[in-house]
C-alpha positions, 0 to 999 in steps of 0.5 A, spaced: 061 746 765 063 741 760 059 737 755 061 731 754 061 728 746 060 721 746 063 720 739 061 713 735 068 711 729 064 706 725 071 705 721 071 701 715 063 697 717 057 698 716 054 699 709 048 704 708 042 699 709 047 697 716 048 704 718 040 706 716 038 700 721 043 702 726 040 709 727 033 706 728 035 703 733 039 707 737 034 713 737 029 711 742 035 709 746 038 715 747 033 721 746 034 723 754 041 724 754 040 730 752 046 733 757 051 730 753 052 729 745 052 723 740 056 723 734 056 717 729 062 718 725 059 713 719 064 711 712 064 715 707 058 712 703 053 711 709 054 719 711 048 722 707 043 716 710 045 715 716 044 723 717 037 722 713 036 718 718 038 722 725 035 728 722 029 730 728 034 727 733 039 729 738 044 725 733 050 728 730 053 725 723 060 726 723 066 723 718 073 720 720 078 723 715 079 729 709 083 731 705 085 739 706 083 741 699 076 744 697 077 740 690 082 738 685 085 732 682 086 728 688 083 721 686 080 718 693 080 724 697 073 727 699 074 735 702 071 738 707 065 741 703 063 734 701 062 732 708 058 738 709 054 737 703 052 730 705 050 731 712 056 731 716 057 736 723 063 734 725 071 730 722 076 726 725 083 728 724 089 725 726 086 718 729 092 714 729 090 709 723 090 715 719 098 717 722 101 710 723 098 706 718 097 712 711 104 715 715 100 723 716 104 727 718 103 732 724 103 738 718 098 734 713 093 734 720 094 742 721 092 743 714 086 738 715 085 742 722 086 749 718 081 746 712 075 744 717 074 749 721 074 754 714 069 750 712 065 750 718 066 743 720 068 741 727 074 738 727 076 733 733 084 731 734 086 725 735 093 724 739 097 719 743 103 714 744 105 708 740 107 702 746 114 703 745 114 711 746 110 709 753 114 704 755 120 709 754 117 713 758 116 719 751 108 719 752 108 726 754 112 728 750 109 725 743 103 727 745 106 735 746 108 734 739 102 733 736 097 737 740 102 744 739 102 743 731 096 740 731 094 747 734 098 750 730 097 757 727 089 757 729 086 763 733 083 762 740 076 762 737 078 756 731 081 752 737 074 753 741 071 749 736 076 744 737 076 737 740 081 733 742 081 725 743 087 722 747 087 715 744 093 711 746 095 707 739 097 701 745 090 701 747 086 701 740 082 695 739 087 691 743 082 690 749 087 694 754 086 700 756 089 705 760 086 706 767 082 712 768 087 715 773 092 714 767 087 717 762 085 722 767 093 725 768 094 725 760 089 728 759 090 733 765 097 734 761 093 736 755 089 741 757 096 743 761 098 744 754 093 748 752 092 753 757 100 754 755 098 755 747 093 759 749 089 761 755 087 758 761 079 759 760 080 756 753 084 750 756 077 749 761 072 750 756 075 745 752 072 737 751 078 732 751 075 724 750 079 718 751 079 713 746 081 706 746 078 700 748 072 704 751 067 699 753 059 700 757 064 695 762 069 701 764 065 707 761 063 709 768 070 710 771 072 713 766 067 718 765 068 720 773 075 723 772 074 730 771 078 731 764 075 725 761 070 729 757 067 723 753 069 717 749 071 716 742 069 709 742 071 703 735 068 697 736 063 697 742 060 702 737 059 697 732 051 695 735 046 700 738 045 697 744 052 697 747 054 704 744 047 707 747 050 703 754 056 708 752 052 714 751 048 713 757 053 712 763 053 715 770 059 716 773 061 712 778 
């Protein structure tokens, strides 16, 4: 049986004080969902508070993107160790800002993949089609590339520790979102994928989200497919009481 991982990605909002109040709030809100996992993926500069904040609850701290080096002189960057040491458990990698607005590269995202898990920091992989590449009918095949390198290289007991979040770009932050049988049948193809890189037992075992446009409104349906595995979730988790709404669906 699969948790499911409720992610929060806060992106670039929230200040410290703002990310502290949200945590307060949310708490009593989801303390009972203990069958499933709450992650608050908050901006670089609000980790060590808000996981101050979390700490003695069923919340997890996360943060949204990392260079693949320990250390150097890499102005701008923060690494892995320096999540950890802040408070974080677990990174978002590859989310499609980070591929379409800063240009990552699939091999630039294996790296970080690879850094992560060295370091002990869970890593979830973000993959999904532009509407152009939908529209011309490449959906599987875009997502087949950077599932495979984003895998690429791991051992089967790193690529356990990974999550993947489908999250079709068409559908970040436009109010459109796939329609669950739609989400449910690529995510399906990608647990294909998985099964093919490694084992059919890895492939079960492993926790695919749906990002794009995840609402209180549609979570419900979404989550009662059985390969949505949870939620990466931008704009309705930006207040507690709509993402807590999120975290405690039922499936219709």
């Amino acid at each position: 049986m699969r948790k499911p991982l409720m992610a929060a990605n806060w992106k670039m909002y929230k200040t410290i004080q703002e990310g502290v109040d949200f945590i307060k709030t949310l708490k009593p809100l989801v303390e009972k969902a203990e069958d499933r996992d709450v992650l608050i993926c908050a901006p670089f500069t609000a980790i060590h508070a808000v996981a101050a904040a979390a700490l003695g609850s069923n919340i997890l701290i996360g943060g949204q993107n990392m260079y693949f080096e320990k250390e150097g002189a890499f102005t701008g960057e923060i690494s892995a160790t320096m999540l950890l040491d802040a408070g974080a458990t677990w990174v978002v990698l590859g989310h499609s800002e980070r591929r379409h607005v800063f240009h990552e590269s699939d091999e630039m995202i294996n790296k970080k993949v690879h850094a992560a898990l060295a370091h002990g920091l869970k890593p979830i992989l973000c993959v999904g089609e532009l509407i152009e590449e939908r529209e011309a009918g490449r959906t599987e095949s875009v997502v087949r590339r950077q599932v495979l390198e984003g895998f690429q290289g791991l051992s089967r007991e790193q690529a356990l520790k990974v999550a993947i979040a489908y999250e079709p770009v068409w559908a970040i932050g436009t109010g459109k979102t796939a329609t669950p049988e739609d989400a449910d049948a690529v995510h399906a193809f990608i647990r294909r994928l998985v099964a093919e890189q490694f084992d059919q037992g890895l492939a079960d075992a492993k926790i695919i989200q749906y990002g794009g446009s995840v609402k209180p409104e549609n979570v419900d349906a979404l989550m009662a497919k059985p390969n949505i595995d949870g939620a990466l979730v931008g704009g309705a988790s930006l207040k507690a009481d709509s993402f807590s709404k999120i975290v405690r669906f039922q499936p219709v």
